[in-house]
N, C-alpha and C positions, 0 to 999 in steps of 0.2 A: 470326521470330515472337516469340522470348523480347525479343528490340530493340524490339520494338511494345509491349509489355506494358509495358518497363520504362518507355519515355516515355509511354505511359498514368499510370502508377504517377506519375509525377515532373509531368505536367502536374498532378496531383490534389495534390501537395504545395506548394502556394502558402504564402504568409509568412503570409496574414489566414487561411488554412483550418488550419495549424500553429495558431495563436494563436484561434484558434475552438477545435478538438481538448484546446489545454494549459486553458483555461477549462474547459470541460465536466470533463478528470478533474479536478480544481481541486475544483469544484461536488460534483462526486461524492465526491471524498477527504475532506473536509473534512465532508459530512454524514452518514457513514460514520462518521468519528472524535467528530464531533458525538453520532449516535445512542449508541455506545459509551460516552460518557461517561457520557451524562446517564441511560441503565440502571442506574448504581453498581453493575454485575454484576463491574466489571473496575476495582477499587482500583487494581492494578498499572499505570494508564494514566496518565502524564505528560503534560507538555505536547506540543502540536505545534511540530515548524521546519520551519522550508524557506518556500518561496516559489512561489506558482502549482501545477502538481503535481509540485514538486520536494518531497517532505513526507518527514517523521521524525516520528515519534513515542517519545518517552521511555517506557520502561519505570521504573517506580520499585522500589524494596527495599518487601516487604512482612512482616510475620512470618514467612509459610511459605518467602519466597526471596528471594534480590537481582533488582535487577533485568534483571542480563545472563542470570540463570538462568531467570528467565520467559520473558526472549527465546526463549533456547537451544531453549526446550521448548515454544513457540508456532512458531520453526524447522522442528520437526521432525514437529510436527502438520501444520504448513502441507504441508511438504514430502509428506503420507502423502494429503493432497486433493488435488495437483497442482499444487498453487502454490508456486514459487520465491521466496524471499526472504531479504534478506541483511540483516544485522547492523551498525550502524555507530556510531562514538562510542567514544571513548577508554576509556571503561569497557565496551564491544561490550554498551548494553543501551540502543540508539536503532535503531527500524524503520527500515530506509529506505524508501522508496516512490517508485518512478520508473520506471512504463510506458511504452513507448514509446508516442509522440503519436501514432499512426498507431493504437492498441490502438482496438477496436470501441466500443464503451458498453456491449454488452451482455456482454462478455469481462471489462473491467474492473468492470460490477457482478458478475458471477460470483466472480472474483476477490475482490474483497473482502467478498461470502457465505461465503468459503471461510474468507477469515482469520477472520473474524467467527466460525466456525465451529471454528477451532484455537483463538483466544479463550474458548472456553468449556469448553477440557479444561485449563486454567490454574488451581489454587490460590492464592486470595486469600490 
């Protein structure tokens, strides 16, 4: 039975349905960080990098903190709503952001209501 599921599972992951999946969180990440921006609720928001929804987002230094400290304590919000997220960049104050392709649509907008939601117990 579990043999049946998994080639269930693995017929559903084709190259064009992968590459349909990484566009949509693509779409999604990107009007998420979009939205966030253009609120000006959130100075401490840098650029984005990455590619498709391989994405990062820069934290900048602001009066009240560096940027890897906003990180740290958007970390640790995130972490207290159920979302996991890790810290990347030589100075560790760059989001990373990388669901797995197979993540729901409705999972990863949750998710990123939640950061959205850790975002806002941050200090400009």
């Amino acid at each position: 039975m579990a043999c049946a599921a998994a080639r269930a599972v693995m017929a559903v992951m084709t190259e064009t349905q992968l590459g349909r999946w990484g566009s949509r969180q693509e779409v999604a990440i990107v009007a998420a960080y979009q939205r966030w921006q253009a609120s000006g609720r959130f100075p401490m928001l840098g650029a984005m990098t990455g590619i498709g929804a391989m994405r990062g987002i820069v934290f900048e230094d602001t009066e009240s903190a560096s940027g890897a400290e906003h990180l740290a304590t958007l970390l640790m919000a995130a972490r207290k709503a159920g979302v996991l997220l890790m810290p990347s960049g030589r100075r560790r104050n760059v989001l990373r952001l990388l669901a797995p392709l197979t993540t729901e649509p409705e999972v990863l907008d949750a998710g990123l209501a939640r950061i959205e939601q850790a975002l806002e117990t941050l200090q400009p």
